[in-house]
C-alpha positions in Angstrom: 6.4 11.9 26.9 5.5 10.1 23.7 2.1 7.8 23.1 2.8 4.7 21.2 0.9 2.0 19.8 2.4 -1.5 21.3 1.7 -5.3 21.2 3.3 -8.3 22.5 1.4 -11.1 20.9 0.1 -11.4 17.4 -4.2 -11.4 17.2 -7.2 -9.6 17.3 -7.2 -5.7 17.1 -7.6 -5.5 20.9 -3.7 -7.1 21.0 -3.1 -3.6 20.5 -2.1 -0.7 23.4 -1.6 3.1 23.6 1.9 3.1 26.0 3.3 6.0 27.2 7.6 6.2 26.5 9.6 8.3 27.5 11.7 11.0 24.0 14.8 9.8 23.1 17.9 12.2 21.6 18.8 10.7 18.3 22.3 9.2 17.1 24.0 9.5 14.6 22.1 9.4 11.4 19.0 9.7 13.1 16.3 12.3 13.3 13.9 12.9 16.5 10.5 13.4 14.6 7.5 14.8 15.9 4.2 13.1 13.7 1.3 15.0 13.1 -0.2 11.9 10.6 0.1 8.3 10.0 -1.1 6.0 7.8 -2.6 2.8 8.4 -2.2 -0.4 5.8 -3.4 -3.8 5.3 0.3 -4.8 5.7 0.2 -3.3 9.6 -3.0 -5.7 10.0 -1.0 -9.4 8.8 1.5 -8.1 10.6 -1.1 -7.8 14.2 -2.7 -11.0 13.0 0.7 -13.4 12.6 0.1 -13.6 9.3 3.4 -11.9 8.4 5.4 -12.1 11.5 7.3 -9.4 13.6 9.8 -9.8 16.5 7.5 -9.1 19.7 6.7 -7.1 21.6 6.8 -4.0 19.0 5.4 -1.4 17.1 3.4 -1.5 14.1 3.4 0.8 11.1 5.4 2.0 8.3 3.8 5.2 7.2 4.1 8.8 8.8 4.3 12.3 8.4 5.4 15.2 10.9 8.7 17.6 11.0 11.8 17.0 12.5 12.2 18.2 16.1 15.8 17.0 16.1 19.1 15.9 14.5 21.8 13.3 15.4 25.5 13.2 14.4 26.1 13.6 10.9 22.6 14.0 9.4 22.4 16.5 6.3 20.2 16.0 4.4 17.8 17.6 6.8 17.1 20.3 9.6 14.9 20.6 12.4 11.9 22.4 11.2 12.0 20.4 8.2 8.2 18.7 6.7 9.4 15.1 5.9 7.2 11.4 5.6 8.5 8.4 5.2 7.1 4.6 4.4 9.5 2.4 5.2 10.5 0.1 8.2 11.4 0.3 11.2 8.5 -0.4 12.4 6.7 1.9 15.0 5.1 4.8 13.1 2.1 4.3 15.4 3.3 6.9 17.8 3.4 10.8 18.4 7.0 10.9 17.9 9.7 8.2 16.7 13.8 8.2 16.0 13.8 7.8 12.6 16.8 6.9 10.0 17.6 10.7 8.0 18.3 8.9 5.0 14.5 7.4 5.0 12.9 10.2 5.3 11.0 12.5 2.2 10.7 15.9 2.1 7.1 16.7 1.4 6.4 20.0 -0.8 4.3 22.8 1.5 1.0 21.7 -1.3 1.1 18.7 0.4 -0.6 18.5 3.8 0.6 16.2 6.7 -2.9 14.0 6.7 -2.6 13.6 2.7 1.8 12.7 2.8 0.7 9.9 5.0 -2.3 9.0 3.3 -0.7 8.7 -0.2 3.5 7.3 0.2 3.5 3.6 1.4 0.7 3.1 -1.3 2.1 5.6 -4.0 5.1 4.1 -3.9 3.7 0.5 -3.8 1.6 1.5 -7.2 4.8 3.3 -8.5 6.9 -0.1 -8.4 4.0 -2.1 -9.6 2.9 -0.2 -12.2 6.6 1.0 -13.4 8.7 -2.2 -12.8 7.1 -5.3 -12.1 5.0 -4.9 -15.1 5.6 -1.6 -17.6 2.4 -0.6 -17.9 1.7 1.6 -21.0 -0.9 2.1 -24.5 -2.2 -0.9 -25.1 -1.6 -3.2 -21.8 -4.9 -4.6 -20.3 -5.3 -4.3 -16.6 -6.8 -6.7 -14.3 -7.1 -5.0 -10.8 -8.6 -6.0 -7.6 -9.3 -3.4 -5.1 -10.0 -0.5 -6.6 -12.2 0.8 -4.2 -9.7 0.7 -1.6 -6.4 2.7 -1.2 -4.3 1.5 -3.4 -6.6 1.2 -5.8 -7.9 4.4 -5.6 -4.1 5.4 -6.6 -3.5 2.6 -9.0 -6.5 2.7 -11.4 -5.7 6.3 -12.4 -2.4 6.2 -12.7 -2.9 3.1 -14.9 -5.5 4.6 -16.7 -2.8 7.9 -17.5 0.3 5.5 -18.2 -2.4 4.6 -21.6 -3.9 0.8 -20.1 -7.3 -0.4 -20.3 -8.2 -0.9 -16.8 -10.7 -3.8 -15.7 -11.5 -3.1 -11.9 -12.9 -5.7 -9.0 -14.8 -4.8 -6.7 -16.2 -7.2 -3.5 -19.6 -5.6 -3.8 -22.1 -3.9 -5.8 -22.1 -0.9 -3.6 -18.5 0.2 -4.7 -18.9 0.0 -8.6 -19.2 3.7 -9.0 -16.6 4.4 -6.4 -14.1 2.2 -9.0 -15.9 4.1 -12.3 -14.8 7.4 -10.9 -11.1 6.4 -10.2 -11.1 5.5 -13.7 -11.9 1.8 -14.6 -13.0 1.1 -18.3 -14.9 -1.3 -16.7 -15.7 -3.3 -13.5 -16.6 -6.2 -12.2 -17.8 -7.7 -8.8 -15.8 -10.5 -7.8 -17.5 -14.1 -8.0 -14.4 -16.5 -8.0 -16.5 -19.0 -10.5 -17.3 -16.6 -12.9 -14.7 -13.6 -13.1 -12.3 -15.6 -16.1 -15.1 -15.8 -17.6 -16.5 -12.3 -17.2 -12.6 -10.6 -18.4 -12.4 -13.1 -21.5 -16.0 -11.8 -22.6 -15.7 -8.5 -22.1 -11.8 -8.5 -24.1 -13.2 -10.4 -27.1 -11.4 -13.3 -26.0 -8.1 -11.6 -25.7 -7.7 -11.7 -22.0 -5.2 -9.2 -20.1 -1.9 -9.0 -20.0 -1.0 -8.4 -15.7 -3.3 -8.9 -13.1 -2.6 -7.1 -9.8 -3.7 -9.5 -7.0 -3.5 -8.3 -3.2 -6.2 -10.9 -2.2 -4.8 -14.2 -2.1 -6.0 -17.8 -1.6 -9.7 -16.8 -3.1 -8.6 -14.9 -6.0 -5.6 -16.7 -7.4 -7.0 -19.8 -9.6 -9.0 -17.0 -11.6 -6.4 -14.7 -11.9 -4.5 -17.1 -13.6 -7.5 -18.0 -16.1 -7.8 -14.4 -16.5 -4.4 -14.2 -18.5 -3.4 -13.7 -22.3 -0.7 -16.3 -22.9 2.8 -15.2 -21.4 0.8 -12.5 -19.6 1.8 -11.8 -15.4 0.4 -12.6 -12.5 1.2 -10.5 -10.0 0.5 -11.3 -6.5 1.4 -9.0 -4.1 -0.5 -9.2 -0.7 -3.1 -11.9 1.0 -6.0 -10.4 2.6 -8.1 -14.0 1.7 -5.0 -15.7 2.9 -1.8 -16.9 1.4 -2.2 -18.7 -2.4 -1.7 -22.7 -2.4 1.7 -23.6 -3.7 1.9 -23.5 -7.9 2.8 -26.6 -9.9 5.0 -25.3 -12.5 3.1 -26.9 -15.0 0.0 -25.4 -14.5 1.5 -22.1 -15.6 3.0 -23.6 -18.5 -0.4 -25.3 -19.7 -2.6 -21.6 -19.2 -0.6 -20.7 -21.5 3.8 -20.1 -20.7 2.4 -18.0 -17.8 4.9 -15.9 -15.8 4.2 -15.4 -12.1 5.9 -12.8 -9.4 5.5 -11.9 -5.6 6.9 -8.8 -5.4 7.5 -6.7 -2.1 7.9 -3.0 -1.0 11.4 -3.7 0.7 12.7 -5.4 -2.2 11.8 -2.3 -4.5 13.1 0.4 -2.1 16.2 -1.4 -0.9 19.0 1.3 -1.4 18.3 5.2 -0.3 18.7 6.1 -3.9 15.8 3.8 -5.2 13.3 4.8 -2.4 14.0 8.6 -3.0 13.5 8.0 -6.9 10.5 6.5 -6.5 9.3 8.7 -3.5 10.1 11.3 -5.9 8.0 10.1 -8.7 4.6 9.3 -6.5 5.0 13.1 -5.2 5.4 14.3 -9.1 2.3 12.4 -10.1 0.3 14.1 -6.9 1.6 17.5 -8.1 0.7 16.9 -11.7 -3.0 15.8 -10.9 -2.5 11.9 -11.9 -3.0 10.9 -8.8 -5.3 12.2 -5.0 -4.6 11.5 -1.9 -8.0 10.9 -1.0 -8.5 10.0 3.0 -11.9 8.0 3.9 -11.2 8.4 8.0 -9.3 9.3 10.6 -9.1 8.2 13.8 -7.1 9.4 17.2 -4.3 7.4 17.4 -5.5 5.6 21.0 -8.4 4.4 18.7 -5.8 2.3 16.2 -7.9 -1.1 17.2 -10.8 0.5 16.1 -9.1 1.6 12.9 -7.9 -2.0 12.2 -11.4 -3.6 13.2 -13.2 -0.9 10.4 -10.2 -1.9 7.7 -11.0 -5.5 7.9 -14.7 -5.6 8.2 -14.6 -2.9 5.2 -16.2 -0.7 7.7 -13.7 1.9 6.2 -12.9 1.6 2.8 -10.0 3.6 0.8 -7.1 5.6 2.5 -7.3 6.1 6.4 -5.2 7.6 9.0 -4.4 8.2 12.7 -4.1 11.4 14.8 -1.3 11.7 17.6 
């Protein structure tokens, strides 16, 4: 029998159950995967809230690790036996064991641990796109990030920081300025929406930066924009504060022929090819030291509301997991 995280209507993190389903044989192209990790993201919680919706009922996540128990029709690219993670829909990685598309799944190196593969993929790969095709980040580029005490942060900031950028962190509270130091911020700052512009123009001699990476939202946005060289990006990427008021094209013209992008992890792993290439590249970067999986918590995977209430309060802060 499998255990499996299910839901039938969007809301709080008590919306969510522990089921018990029957295994399934896998078809053709699929694999029968037994997890021994899986990651939790901010992305699983908009999803539980509404905010981004799913078809209901379902299961939630997109991040897991484990080996493959079993094979379907026509799968070879990998065996049973095999150590593999993936972080890409479907959805239902919030169970001890899943059908899974063969194509989707990474092969993880034995250096790698189960707990760290699905720690460090949805977010590496998330920072890989970010960092290496929404914006090229390299010597000389001035980084404006916001949560880099958190996960992807955590991965960003030092990966930044070894493409060559300056890196300007923000933070939500005093407490996790060191936290953002040691990932590797030049400098940080604690986020005051009335100040921050002026905080990043002071401390670049006026210069500005040339991308901001935004995951919060509706709070954040108006001073991300004034944080910006002329032509510089804004990238926003997730809504944690809620989703950014609509943009009159002018305004990004009058801050200065501003450019603007919401970029998505589906959209930057569309094909097989493109999500193995970058999978590829975020395990490359662990291997050579740039980047650490780095787990805060982990919880058993019948506690998942827990996990979700800890992730939004900021109870847990950084990379965190569940146990089958």
């Amino acid at each position: 029998m499998v255990s499996a995280i299910r839901f039938d209507r969007a809301g709080a993190p008590d919306v969510l159950t522990l089921d018990t389903l029957d295994e399934l044989s896998p078809g053709p192209g699929e694999v029968w995967l037994r997890q021994e990790a899986i990651g939790v993201n901010y992305l699983d919680v908009t999803q539980r809230k509404g905010a981004v919706p799913v078809a209901l009922p379902s299961g939630l996540g997109l991040e897991g690790a484990g080996r493959v128990a079993a094979v379907g029709e026509g799968v070879g690219t990998v065996q049973v036996g095999d150590r593999v993670a993936y972080a890409t829909g479907p959805l239902g990685a919030y169970a001890s064991a899943r059908l899974f598309p063969a194509q989707r799944l990474v092969k993880i190196p034995d250096t790698l641990t189960f707990d760290e593969a699905a720690a460090v993929l949805f977010k590496g790969i998330t920072a890989q796109y970010l960092l290496k095709s929404t914006y090229p980040v390299g010597p000389g580029t001035t980084v404006l990030l916001y949560g880099v005490a958190g996960g992807l942060g955590e991965i960003m900031a030092p990966w930044a920081k070894h493409l060559g950028a300056r890196v300007i962190g923000v933070v939500s509270r005093q407490a996790s300025v060191e936290k953002a130091r040691a990932s590797g911020c030049d400098e940080v700052l604690v986020f005051d929406p009335d100040t921050l512009a002026a905080q990043v123009s002071r401390i670049t001699d006026g210069q500005k930066v040339d991308v901001v990476y935004d995951p919060i939202g509706r709070v954040s946005f108006q001073a991300s924009l004034d944080s910006l060289r002329p032509r510089g990006l804004m990238v926003s990427f997730g809504a944690s504060s809620g989703v950014p008021a609509a943009v009159e094209l002018a305004t990004l013209n009058a801050k200065g022929s501003l450019f603007l992008t919401r970029p998505s992890l589906a959209a930057h792993t569309a094909t097989d090819a493109e999500y193995q290439a970058r999978a590829q590249d975020v395990l490359a970067a662990v291997e050579a030291g740039i980047i650490k999986p780095r787990i805060r918590a982990a919880y058993p995977l019948a506690d998942a509301a827990r996990a979700h209430a800890d992730l939004e309060s900021g109870r847990s802060s950084g990379a965190i997991i569940l146990k089958p």
